[in-house]
C-alpha positions as CSV (number, residue, x, y, z in Angstrom):
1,X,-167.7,47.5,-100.3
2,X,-164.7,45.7,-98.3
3,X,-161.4,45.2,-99.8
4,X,-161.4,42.1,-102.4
5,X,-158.3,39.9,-103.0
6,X,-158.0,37.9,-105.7
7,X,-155.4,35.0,-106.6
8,X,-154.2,31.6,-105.4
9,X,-152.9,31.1,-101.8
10,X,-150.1,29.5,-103.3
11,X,-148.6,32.4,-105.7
12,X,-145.8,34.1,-103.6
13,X,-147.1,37.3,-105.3
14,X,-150.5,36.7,-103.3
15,X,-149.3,35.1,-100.0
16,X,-147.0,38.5,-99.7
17,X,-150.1,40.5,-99.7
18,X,-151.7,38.1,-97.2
19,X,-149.2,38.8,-95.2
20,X,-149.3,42.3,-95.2
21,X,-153.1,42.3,-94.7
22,X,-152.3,40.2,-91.9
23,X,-149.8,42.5,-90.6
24,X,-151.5,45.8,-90.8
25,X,-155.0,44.3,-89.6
26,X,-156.6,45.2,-92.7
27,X,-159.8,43.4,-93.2
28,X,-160.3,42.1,-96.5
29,X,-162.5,39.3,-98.7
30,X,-160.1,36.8,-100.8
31,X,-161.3,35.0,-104.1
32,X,-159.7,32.1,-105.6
33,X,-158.2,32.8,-109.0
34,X,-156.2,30.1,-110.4
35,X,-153.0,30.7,-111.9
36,X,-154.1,29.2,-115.1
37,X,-157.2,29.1,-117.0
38,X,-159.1,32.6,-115.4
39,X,-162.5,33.3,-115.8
40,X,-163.0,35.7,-119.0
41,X,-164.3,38.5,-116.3
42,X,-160.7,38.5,-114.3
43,X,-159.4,40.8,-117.5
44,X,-161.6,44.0,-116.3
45,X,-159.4,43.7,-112.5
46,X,-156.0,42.2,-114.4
47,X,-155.4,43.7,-117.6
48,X,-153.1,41.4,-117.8
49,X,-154.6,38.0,-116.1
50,X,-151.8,38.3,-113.5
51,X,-152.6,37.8,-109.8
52,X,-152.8,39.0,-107.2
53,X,-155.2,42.2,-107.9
54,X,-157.6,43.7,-105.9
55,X,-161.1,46.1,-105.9
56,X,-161.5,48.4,-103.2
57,X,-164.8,49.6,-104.0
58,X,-164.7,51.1,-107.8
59,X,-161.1,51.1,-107.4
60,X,-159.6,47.9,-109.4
61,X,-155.5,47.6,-109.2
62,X,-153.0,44.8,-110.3
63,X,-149.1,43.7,-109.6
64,X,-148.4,42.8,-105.8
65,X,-145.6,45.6,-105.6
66,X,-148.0,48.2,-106.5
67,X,-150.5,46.6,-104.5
68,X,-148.6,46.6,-101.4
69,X,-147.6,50.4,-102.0
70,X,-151.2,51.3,-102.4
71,X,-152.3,49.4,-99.1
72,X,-149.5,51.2,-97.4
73,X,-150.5,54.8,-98.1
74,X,-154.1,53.9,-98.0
75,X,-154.9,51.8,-95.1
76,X,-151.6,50.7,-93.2
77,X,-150.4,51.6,-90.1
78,X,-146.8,51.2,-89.5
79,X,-145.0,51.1,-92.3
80,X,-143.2,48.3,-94.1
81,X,-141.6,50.7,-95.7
82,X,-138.8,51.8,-93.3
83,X,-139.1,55.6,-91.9
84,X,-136.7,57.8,-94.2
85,X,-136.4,57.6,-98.2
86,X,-133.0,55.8,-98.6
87,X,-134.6,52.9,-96.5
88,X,-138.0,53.0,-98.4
89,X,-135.8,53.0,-102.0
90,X,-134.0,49.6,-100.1
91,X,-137.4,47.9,-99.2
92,X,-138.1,48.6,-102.8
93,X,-135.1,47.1,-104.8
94,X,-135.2,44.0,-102.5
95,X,-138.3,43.8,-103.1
96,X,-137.9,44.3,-106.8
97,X,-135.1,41.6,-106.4
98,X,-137.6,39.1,-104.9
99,X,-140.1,39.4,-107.2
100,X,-138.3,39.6,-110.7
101,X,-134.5,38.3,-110.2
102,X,-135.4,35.4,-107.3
103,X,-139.0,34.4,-108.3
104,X,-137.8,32.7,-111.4
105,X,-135.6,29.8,-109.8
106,X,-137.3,29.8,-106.2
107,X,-141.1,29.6,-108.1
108,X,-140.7,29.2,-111.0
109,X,-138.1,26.8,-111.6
110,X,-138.5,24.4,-108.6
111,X,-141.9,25.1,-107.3
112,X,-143.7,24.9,-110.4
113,X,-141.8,22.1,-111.6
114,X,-141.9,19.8,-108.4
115,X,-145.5,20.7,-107.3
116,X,-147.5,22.1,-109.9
117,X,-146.8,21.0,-113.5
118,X,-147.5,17.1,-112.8
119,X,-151.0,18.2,-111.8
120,X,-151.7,19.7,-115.1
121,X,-149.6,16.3,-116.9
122,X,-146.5,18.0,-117.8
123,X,-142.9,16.1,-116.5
124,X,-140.9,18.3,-114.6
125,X,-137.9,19.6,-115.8
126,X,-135.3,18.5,-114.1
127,X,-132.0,20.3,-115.8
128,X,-134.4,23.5,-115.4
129,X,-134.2,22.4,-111.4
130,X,-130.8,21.8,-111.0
131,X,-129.5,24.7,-113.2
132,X,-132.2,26.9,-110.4
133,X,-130.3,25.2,-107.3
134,X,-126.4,24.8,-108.7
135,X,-125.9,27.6,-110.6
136,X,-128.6,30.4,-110.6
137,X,-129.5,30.5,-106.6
138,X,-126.2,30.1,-104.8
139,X,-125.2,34.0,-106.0
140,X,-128.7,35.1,-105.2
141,X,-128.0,34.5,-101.8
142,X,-124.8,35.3,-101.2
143,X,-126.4,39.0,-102.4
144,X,-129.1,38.7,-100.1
145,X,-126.9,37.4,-97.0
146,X,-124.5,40.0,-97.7
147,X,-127.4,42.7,-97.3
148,X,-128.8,40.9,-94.1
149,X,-125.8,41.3,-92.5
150,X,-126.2,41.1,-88.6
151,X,-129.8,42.0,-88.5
152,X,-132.7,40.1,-87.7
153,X,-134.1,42.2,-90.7
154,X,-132.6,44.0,-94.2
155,X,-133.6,47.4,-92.1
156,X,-131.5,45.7,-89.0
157,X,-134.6,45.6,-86.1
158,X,-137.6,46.8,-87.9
159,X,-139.4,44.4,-90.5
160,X,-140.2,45.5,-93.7
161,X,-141.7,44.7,-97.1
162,X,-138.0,43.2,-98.1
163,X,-138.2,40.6,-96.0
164,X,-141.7,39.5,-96.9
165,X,-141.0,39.8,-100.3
166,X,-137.9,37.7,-99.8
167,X,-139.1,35.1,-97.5
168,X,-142.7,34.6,-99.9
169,X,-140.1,33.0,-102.3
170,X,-138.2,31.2,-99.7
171,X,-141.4,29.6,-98.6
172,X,-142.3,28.0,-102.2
173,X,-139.0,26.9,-102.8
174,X,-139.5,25.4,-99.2
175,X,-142.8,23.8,-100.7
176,X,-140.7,22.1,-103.3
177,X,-138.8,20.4,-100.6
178,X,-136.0,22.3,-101.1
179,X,-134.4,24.8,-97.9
180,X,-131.9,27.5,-97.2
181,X,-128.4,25.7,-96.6
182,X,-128.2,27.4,-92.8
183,X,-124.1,26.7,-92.7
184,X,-123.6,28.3,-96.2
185,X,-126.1,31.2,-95.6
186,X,-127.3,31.2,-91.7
187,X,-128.8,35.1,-92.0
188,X,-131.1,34.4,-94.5
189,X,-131.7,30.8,-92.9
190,X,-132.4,32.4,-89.6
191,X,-134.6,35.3,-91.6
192,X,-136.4,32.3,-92.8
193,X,-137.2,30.7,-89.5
194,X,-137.6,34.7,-88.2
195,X,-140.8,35.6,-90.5
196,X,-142.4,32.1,-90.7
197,X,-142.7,32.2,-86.7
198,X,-144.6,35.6,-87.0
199,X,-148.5,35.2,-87.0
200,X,-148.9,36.8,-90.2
201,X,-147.3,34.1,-91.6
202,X,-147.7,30.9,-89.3
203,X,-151.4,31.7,-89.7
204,X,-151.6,30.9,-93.1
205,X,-148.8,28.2,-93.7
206,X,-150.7,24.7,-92.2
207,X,-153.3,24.9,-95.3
208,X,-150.9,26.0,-98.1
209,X,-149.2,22.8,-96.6
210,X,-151.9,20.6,-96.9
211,X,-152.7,21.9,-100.4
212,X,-148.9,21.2,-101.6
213,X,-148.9,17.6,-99.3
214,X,-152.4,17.2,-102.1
215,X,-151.2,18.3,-104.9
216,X,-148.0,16.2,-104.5
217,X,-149.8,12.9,-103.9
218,X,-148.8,12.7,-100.1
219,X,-152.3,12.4,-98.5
């Protein structure tokens, strides 16, 4: 049986594992599973309704992080990982940052708010959003441009699962219509503009575009 995906193309949580399918040339089938309201069978994958998850033959897993590990040791080539333990404990805090400390403003906060709660009738909060971009963000990315540092990448030349973790957020709070200020923080800017230009990532972007330009009321 091939490798099954499931979750919407829009969760940051999902698109980073697209992305490192994508990367490691790992063939795969993708459901949809919609962040809300998920068929009573979804349970058995996601214990806890969360997506992404996968099934690789009998084997059933949850929680992108542990997802991406398990891809790594079990079908990836070269690793997103870095090559020594004090760079794979790095990939894993940032990407432990991305997904816990960052994923509440970028997503949660402005991408939920501007794009997906007037779908299901609910007025966005705008305090919520403006608390996200004035006071919550700005120290997020100082952190994050301070670990750049002159790199292209957080492990200097070679990509990792940081900066997909990183950028997945980036990109939804991009969706919202809301960007990386490039003259207050031009590494993570130009990290931005770095991993969106790879064809992991490129690949994918044109439809989640036209699904946000629909949900959004602009075609």
């Amino acid at each position: 049986m091939a490798l099954t995906l499931y979750g919407a193309i829009l969760s940051p949580y999902v698109r980073k594992i697209r992305i490192q399918l994508a990367e490691q040339q790992i063939e795969y089938e993708h459901k949809h599973i919609p962040p809300r309201d998920k068929p009573e069978w979804y349970t058995d994958i996601s214990p806890l309704g969360r997506i992404p998850a996968i099934q690789d033959g009998d084997f059933k897993l949850a929680d992108s992080a542990v997802i991406a590990q398990y891809l790594q040791e079990s079908r990836g080539g070269e690793s997103l990982y870095g090559s020594n333990a004090q760079q794979s404990a790095r990939v894993r805090w940032l990407e432990k940052y991305a997904d816990y400390e960052l994923a509440p403003y970028s997503t949660f906060s402005l991408f939920f708010q501007r794009v997906v709660a007037p779908n299901y009738g609910e007025k966005p909060d705008e305090a919520m959003m403006k608390a996200a971009l004035e006071q919550h963000l700005p120290p997020m990315f100082d952190y994050l441009e301070t670990e750049l540092g002159n790199g292209p990448y957080f492990l200097g030349q070679q990509f990792s699962m940081a900066d997909i973790a990183v950028c997945t957020q980036l990109i939804n709070m991009a969706h919202a219509g809301e960007l990386v200020d490039e003259y207050r923080w031009p590494g993570l800017s130009s990290l931005l503009s770095r991993v969106t230009s790879r064809s992991s990532v490129s690949a994918m972007l044109p439809v989640e575009h036209q699904m946000v330009a629909k949900l959004t009321g602009r075609i």
